[in-house]
N, C-alpha and C positions, 0 to 999 in steps of 0.2 A: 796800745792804749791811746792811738791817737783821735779817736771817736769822743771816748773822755775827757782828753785835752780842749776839744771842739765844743764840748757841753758845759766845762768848766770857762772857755773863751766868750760864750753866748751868755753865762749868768755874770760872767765880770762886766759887760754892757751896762748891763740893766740891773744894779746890785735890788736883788729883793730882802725884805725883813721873812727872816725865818725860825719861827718860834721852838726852842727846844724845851721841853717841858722837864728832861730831867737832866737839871743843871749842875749837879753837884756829881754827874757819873763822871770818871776818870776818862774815860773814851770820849764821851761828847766834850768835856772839856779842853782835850787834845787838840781833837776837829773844830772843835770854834776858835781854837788859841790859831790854827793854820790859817781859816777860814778869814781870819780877819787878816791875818798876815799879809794874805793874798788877796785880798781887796774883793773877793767873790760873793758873798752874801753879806747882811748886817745882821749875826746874830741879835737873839733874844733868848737868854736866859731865864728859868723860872726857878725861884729860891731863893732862900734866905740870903742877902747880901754879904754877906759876913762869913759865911760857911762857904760859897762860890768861891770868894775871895780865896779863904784859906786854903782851900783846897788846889786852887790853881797855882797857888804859890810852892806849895809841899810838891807839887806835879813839874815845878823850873817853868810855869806856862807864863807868858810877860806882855802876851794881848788882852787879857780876861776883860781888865777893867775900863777898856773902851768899847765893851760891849752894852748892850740893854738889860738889866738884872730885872726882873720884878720877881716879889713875894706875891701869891698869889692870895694869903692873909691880909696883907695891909694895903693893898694895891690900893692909888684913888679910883679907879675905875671898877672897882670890887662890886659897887652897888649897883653899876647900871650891866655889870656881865648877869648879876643875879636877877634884876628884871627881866633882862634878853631872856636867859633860859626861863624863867619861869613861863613866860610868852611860848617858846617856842614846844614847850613841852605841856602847856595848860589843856590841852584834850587828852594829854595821857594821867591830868590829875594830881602833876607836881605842885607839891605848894612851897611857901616861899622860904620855909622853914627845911626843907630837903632839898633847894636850892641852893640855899647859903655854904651846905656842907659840902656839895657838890662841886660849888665855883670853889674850894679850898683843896683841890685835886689840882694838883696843874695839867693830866691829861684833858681834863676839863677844858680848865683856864685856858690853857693854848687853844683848842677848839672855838671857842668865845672869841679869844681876838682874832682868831680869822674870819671868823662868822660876823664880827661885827667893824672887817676892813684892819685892824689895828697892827695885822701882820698877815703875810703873801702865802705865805705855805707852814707846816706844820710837819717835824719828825721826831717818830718818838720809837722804843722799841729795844733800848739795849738790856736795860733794866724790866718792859713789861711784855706782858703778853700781848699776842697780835690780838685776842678777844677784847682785853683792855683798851688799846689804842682805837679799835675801832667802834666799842660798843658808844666813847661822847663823840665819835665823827659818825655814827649814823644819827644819832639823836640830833647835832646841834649842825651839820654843815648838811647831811645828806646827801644823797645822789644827785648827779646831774640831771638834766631833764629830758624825759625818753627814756630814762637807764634805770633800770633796778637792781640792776649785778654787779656788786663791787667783785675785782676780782684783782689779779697780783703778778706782776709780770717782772722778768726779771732778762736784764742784757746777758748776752753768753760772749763774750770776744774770746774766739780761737782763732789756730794757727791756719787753719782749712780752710779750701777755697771756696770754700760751702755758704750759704747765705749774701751780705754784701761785706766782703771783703772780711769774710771772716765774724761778722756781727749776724748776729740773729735773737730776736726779742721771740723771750714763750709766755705763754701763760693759759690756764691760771695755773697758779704753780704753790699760788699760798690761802685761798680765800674760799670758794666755793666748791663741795667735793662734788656733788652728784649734777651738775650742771644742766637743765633740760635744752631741747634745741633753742629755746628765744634766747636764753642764757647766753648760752653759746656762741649764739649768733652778737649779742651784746658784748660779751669777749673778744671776739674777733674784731668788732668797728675799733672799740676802747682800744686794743692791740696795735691798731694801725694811727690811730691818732698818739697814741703813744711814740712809736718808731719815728712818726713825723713831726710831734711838738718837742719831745723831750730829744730825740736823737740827730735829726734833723736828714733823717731816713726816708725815700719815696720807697711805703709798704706794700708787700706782694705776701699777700695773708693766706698760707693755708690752714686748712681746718681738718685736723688728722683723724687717721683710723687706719684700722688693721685693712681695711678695702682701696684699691682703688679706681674710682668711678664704675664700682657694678662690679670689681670683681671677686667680692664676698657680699656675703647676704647677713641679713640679723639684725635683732631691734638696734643694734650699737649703729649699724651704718645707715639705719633708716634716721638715725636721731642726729648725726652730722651733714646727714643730705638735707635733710629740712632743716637746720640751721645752717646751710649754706647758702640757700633759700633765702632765707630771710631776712641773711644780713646782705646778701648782695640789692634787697628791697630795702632796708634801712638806707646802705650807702652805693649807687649804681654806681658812684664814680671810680671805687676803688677795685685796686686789683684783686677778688678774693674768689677761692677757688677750693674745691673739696667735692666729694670726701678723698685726698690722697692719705695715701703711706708714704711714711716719712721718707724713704731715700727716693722715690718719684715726685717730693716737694724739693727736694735739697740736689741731687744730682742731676746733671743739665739731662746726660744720656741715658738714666734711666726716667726719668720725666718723658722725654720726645716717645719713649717706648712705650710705656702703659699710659700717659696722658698728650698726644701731639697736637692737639687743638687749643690744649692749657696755656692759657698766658702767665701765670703763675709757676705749675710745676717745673722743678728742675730749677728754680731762680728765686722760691721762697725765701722771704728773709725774714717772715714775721708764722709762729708756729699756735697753730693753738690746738692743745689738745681735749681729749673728749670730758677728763676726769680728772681729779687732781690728786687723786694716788699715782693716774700716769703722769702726769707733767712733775710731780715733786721728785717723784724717784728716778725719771730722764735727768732736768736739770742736774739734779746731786751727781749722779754719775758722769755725765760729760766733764761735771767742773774733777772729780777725784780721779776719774781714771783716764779722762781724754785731758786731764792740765786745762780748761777755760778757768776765765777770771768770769765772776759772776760780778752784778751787782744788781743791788736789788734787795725787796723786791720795790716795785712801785707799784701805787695802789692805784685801779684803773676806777672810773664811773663815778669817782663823788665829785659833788659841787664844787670844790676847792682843792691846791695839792693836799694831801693828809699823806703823809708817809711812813710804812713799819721797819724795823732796823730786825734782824735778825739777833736773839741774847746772846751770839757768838759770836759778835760782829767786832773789826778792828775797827779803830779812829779813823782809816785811811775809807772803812769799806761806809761810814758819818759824813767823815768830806765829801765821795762822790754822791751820796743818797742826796745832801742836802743840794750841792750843783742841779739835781736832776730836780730837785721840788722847785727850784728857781726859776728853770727851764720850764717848769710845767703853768709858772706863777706868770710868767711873760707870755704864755703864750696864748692863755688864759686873758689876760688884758686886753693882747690883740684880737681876738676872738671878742672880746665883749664891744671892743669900738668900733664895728664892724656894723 
């Protein structure tokens, strides 16, 4: 876990405001009670004061209340989040009356303050679905620019000498199933800015398949050659490479074998697969039957961090998510002062 140590070391710098939208869950309130402890983020609670409260008390939790609480009901800032959205959503015909009810969602609400600067990053996801969490961050934060593909990557840290040092980021693994090649190729950039802003990983991106380079045929490796293409024309600086199979990404000497011009194969640390029924049922298996720690996921291409928590997520797997929206929230800034 000492990658995580480094990620949690990076956000204790630069403490961001990190909005959790469901503030009364057990788990999240766990992780905010450490979180402060630890001096790593400044949550932001959403919910009724008074129920936060109780709740953390019945939990032995004893940081709660030097956190941020807002009710998303009585907020003073209630009326100009419901001008924002109505603005940002006036071509799709919102009116002000189906905005009011809206901002009284705290997936909303959290969305809004980020949208409108008042906090760094956003994670939600123990309590909601991944369609819920992202359907007010495509509406109110959106994609970054250039990017249409949100997509969900997640850290694997094993014992293996495989990736770097045992780390290796995949995706998409939670977001897009049937990914065409620009997709793809948007997967793979997002992949490597990920490795390098949240992990602080120099990424060597491949872009998997049952072939590699030419030695199987069919629409599948025709549709990861041209998104290798393509991303290597989005980002020429980065190391990406495709179409391999997985153990001529991952092992040095079968890489030299079927790929020996590859600057990538054999040394991949960043995986991106074709589909997301393959990447969901690879990750699950490494982490059950090969022992990796997962975390994750993280949401790659939108405008701001927005982050999804897994409904079976522990307080500890809230702590690291929130560390990683930190890191994504700092690195985001630098990037913008640039």
């Amino acid at each position: 876990m000492e990658l995580m140590d480094q990620i949690i070391a990076r956000a204790k710098e630069d403490m961001q405001r990190i909005v959790l939208p469901e503030g009364t869950e057990p788990r999240t309130l766990t992780a905010a009670d450490k979180l402060i402890a630890d001096k790593v983020v400044r949550p932001i609670l959403l919910g009724k004061h008074d129920e936060i409260i109780a709740k953390a008390k019945e939990l032995g939790l004893t940081n709660i209340e030097k956190s941020e609480i807002i009710n998303p009901i009585d907020s003073k800032k209630r009326a100009s989040y419901v001008d924002l959205l109505v603005e940002l959503r006036k071509s799709k015909g919102l009116t002000r009356e189906e905005a009011e009810k809206l901002v009284n969602d705290p997936l909303y609400y959290g969305c809004l303050m980020v949208k409108a600067g008042d906090a760094d990053g956003f994670v939600a996801g123990a309590i909601s679905y991944t369609k819920d969490v992202l359907r007010p961050a495509l509406q109110i934060i959106k994609t970054k620019p250039g990017i249409k593909c949100v997509s969900g990557a997640f850290l694997l840290l094993t014992n293996s000498p495989y990736g770097d040092n045992g780390f290796v980021l995949v995706a998409d693994v939670a977001v897009t199933p049937r990914p065409t090649a620009q997709e793809m190729a948007e997967i793979a950039v997002c992949s490597a800015e990920t490795a390098r802003d949240v992990c602080g990983i120099d990424p060597r991106v491949a872009l998997l398949s049952y072939s590699t380079l030419g030695s199987g045929k069919g629409d599948d490796v025709d549709k990861v050659v041209e998104a290798t293409r393509i991303a290597k024309e989005m980002a020429p600086n980065l190391a990406i490479d495709g179409e391999l199979q997985a153990d001529a990404a991952l092992v040095e000497s079968i890489g030299k074998l079927k790929a020996p011009n590859s600057k990538v194969a054999g040394r991949a640390n960043v995986l991106v697969f074709p589909s997301l029924e393959v990447g969901n049922i690879a990750y699950k298996m490494v982490e059950r039957l090969g022992g990796a720690t997962t975390i994750g996921p993280v949401f790659q291409g939108m405008g701001a961090p927005v982050n999804d928590l897994s409904r079976g997520c522990a307080a500890i797997d809230i702590y690291n998510l929130v560390a990683m929206t930190a890191n994504q929230a700092i690195s985001l800034k630098k990037s913008n002062k640039k």
